[in-house]
C-alpha positions, 0 to 999 in steps of 0.5 A: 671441621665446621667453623661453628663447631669448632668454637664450640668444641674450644669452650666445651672443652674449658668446663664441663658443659657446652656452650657456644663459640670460643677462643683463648686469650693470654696466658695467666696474664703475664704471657703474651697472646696467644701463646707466649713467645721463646724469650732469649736466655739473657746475659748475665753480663749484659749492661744495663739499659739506661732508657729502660731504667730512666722510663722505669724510675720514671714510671715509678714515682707515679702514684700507683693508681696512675700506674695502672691506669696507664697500663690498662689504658695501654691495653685497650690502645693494644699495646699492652697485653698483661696483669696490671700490676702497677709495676714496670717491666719490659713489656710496659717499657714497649707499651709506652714506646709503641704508643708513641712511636705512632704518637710523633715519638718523644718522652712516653712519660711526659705529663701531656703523654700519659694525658694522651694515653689515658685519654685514648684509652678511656675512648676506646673502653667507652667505645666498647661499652665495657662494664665490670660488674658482678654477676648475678648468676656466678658472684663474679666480678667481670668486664663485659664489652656489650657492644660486641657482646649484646646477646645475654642468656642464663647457661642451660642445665643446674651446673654450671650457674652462670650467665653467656653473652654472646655477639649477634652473629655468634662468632664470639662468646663470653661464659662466667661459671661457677660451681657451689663447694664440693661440685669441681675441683680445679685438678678435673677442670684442669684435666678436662681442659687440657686433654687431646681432642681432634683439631684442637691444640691447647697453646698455653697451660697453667696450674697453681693452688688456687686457680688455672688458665687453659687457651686453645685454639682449633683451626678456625677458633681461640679460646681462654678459660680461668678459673679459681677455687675459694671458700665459695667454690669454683669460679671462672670463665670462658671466651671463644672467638673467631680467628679471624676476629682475633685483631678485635678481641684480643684486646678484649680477651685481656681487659676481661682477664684483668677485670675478672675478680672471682671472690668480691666478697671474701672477707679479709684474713683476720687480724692475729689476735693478742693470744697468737701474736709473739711477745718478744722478751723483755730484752729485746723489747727493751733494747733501743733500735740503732740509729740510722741515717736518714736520706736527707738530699740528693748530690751530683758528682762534680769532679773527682771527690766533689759533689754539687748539692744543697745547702739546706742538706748540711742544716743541723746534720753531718751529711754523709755519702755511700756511707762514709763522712762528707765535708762541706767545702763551701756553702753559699746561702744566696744561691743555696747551693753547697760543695761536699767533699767524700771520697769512694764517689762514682766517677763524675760525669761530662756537663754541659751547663745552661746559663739562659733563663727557663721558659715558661712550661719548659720540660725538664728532667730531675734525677733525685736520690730515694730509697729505692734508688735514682728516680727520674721524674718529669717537671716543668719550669713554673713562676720562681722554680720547678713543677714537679712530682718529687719524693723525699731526698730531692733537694739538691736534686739536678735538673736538665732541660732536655738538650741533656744541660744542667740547668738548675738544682732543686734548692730546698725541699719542703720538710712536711709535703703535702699528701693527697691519698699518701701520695706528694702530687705535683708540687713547686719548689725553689730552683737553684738556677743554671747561671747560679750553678755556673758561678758556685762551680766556677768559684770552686775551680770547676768549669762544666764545658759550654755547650750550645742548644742542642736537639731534644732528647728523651727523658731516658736518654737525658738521665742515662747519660748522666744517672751513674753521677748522681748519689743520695746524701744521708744525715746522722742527726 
């Protein structure tokens, strides 16, 4: 078959109108390209990863806009290739990895990384000269490459409405469609786009409720077609492409599908009205919630029953860990450091203490307890304690430098942080250092072995070793 023909016959088959050449991309997003790989059934038993979970915590104290832009930027540097959804899974755990195993290797997620990330991204979205913009033709929101796609033409014929852009020599071939209420339904556009047809293979299938994905390939092409069906009808679009372009556009094809937004302007459910909404009765209305204990700090298991701490936590309430009453054994103001003492703790962890001094602009590691659990978040020794991009419960958080040595704990945390867009950005606050540290643990008949400067590690090999010691301190006022 033709190469020419066969694109074709890859984006005829994704509608119910012809149009030029064509080829697939991923799955609904969340496969790989083009065809989603076996993944290996995983063991129940299977330990936990401590990399992937320290870059996972790590990731997720990010605000979320930050999260997705590091994955879309990762999409266009070719290591992602899935919805950017601001989480973090495995696929952006090796994203990260693969970007800067070619970038001199070291901490994905330090602060002059994601810089380098974002910054890598953003010149390869301007390179390609990528919009995302609404349609005329279909209402669709859709990211187009114009460099590559320079040709733009009205699809012939009353249906679909929608616009084509093409590449100048035609191997590449970009469709939005859209049909009024009533003129498909995504059963038949399904059925259509998944049905046998000589030379061509359909590599990946997905059918939901409100909207399909089909790829297919021939032997000289690739194609993807989405689509979603909406008060307004049935949106979507269709890419095919070369094989042999695949290196190129793949990346494209899921910049494309991450952009495609087919009902901008759909209003939002309406709000219950006061009729619909239950009333409780009167009793429970009325009765007072319990009170609960909050996350006041964070602690990090010493020796056996000891956690090393803050000493701000104990200010005004009985602290507690895992649920059960902790007693403050020693509290010292002048470094503001404090001992608890609670039983059922995990078991304490080997350390290695930091007595010099922090450099200016040093990197460090945190590990500061949250409702969500353990969060591992990046941070720079500043002028009079640590830079860093905290939450709620990191006092007595600890911090190492990235040897894996204790060099300090995160004295006090500000009662009322500051907000920019709901989210704590970066902020200094006071650092108990490691000599201070040393002279408290030292004081209450816990010697951390000495350790020289060793080697720089990761910022998830740090944390995993010793993650499992540290625990959330609550407080009952």
């Amino acid at each position: 078959m033709p190469r020419r023909l066969g694109l074709a016959l890859l984006l005829a088959a994704g509608l119910g109108a012809p149009a030029s050449a064509q080829a697939p991309l991923q799955a609904p997003l969340q496969a790989p390209l083009p065809k989603p790989a076996p993944k290996a059934p995983a063991a129940a038993s299977a330990p936990a990863d401590p990399a992937f979970e320290a870059a996972r915590a790590a990731f997720e104290v990010l605000p979320e806009a930050e999260r997705k832009a590091l994955q879309d930027a990762l999409v266009w540097t070719g290591d992602y290739n899935s919805v950017l959804a601001g989480t973090f899974g495995r696929r952006t755990f090796e994203a990260l990895n693969a970007f800067q195993g070619r970038n001199g290797g070291g901490d994905p997620l330090a602060p002059p990384v994601r810089a380098k990330i974002l910054a890598a991204g953003e010149a390869a979205r301007k390179a390609a000269r990528f919009t995302a913009k609404a349609d005329p033709a279909t209402g669709a929101v859709l990211g187009v490459p114009e460099r590559l796609l320079a040709k733009r033409s009205p699809l012939p014929g009353p249906l679909p409405a929608g616009t084509r852009w093409q590449s100048a020599d035609g191997r590449v071939t970009l469709e939005s469609r859209a049909f009024p209420p009533g003129a498909a339904d995504l059963d038949g556009l399904f059925e259509r786009a998944t049905a046998p047809m000589p030379e061509r293979k359909v590599t990946y299938k997905l059918k939901r409720p409100d909207f399909i994905v089909v790829t297919a390939e021939t032997p000289g092409g690739r194609s993807y077609v989405r689509y979603a069906a909406g008060a307004a009808g049935v949106r979507g679009f269709a890419l095919g492409y070369d094989r042999a372009l695949a290196g190129e556009v793949d990346r494209l094809v899921i910049a494309i599908a991450n952009s495609f937004v087919p009902f901008p302007d759909a209003a939002p459910a309406p709000a219950p009205s006061a009729a619909s909404t239950p009333v409780p009765p009167p009793a429970a209305a009325a009765r007072p919630a319990p009170a609960a204990a909050r996350i006041a700090g964070t602690g990090l298991v010493v020796a056996p029953n000891r956690v090393l701490t803050a000493a701000a936590i104990g200010e005004g309430c009985a602290p507690r860990i895992g649920g059960a009453a902790a007693k403050v054994l020693r509290s010292d103001p002048a470094s503001g450091l404090a001992i608890l003492e609670a039983s059922g703790l995990p078991v304490p962890v080997p350390l290695a203490a930091r007595t010099e001094p922090l450099a200016a602009e040093e990197s460090l590691v945190v590990l500061a307890a949250g409702a969500e659990g353990v969060a591992v978040a990046p941070g720079t020794a500043g002028p009079g304690g640590l830079v860093a991009p905290l939450q709620p419960g990191a006092a007595g958080a600890p911090v190492f430098d990235r040897a894996g040595r204790l060099a300090g704990l995160v004295a006090r945390y500000p009662t009322a942080p500051r907000l920019v867009a709901g989210v704590v950005p970066p902020l200094a606050v006071p650092l108990a250092a490691g000599a201070a540290v040393a002279d408290v643990l030292g004081a209450a008949g816990i010697a951390p072995r000495d350790a020289g400067k060793g080697g720089a590690m990761s910022l998830g090999a740090v944390a995993g070793a010793v993650r499992p010691a540290v625990v959330a301190v609550s407080c009952a006022r």
